[in-house]
N, C-alpha and C positions, 0 to 999 in steps of 0.2 A: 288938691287932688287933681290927678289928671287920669286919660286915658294909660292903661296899661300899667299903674301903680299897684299893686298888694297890699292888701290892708286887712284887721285884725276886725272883725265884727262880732255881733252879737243878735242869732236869728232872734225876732220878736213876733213875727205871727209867719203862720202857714196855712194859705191858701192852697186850692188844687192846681192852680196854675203856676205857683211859686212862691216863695220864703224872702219875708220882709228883714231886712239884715239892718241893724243900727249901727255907724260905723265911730271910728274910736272922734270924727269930731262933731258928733251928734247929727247926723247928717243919716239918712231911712233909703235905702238901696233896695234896688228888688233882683232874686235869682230866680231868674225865670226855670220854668218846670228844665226846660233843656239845655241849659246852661247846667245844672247837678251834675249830668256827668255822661262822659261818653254812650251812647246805648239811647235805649227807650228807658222811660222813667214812669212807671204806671203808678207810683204812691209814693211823694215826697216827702211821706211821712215813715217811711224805708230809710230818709236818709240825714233828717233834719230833723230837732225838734226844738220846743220853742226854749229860751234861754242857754242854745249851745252858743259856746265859743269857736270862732271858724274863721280862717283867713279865707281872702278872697279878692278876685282881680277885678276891677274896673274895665266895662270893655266898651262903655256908650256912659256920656254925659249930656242928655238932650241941653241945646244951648238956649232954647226958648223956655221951659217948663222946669231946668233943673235935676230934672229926674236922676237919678242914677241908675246903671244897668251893671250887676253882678255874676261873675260867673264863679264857680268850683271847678266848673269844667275844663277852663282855660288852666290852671294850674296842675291840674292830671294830664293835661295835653304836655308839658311842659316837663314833665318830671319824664315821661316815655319818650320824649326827644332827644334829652337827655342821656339815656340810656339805650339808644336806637343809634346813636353816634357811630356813624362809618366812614370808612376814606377810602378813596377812590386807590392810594399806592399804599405798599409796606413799604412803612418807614424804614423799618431795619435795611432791606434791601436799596431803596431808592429807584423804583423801576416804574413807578408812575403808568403812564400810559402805553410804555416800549409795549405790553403785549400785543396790542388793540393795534397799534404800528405793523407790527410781523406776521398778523394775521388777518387782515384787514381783506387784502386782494385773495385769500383762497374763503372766505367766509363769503363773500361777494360770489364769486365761483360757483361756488355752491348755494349759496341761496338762488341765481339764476337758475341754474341746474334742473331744482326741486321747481322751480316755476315753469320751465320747459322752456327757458330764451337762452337761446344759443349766442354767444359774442362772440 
């Protein structure tokens, strides 16, 4: 297992601070209350309960103590990125940055303008 790996657990206890996750090589991770999920998370018991089945990321393997550190949230993080996917040009066209080029020196212009500096 490493940092930033997905893996298949199994919550086993829920505390108020976060959900004990058993992971598929018997190894006990913890998803802390703010790792569940974007937002505020007032009862993790809203979101977890004990013997689900739940994928989840790795995002901390203390190197002295073992510990594991789990998240839900990194994976909701990841699906909206996903789906948030923009590009700077249309493709179809191929015009990239030309506009930002053509308008650059009256944009400039005018934001002086509205500032009151005369060039």
């Amino acid at each position: 297992m490493k940092i930033g790996d997905k893996v298949k657990g199994k919550v086993t206890g829920i505390r108020s601070y976060g959900a004990f996750v058993e992971l598929s090589n018997k190894e006990i991770g913890l998803i802390h209350i703010s790792e569940v999920r974007a937002g505020f998370v007032e009862n993790i018991h809203d979101f977890l309960e004990v013997g689900q089945e739940i994928f989840v990321q790795i995002v901390d393997i203390d190197q002295y103590t073992g510990k594991v550190s789990l998240s839900l949230r990194a994976l909701e993080e990841d699906k909206q990125s996903v789906m948030r996917h923009h590009r700077f040009s249309n493709d179809r066209y191929q015009i990239g940055f030309e506009p930002f080029r053509r308008n650059m020196k009256t944009w400039i212009k005018e934001s002086l303008n509205d500032l009151g500096i005369k060039k």
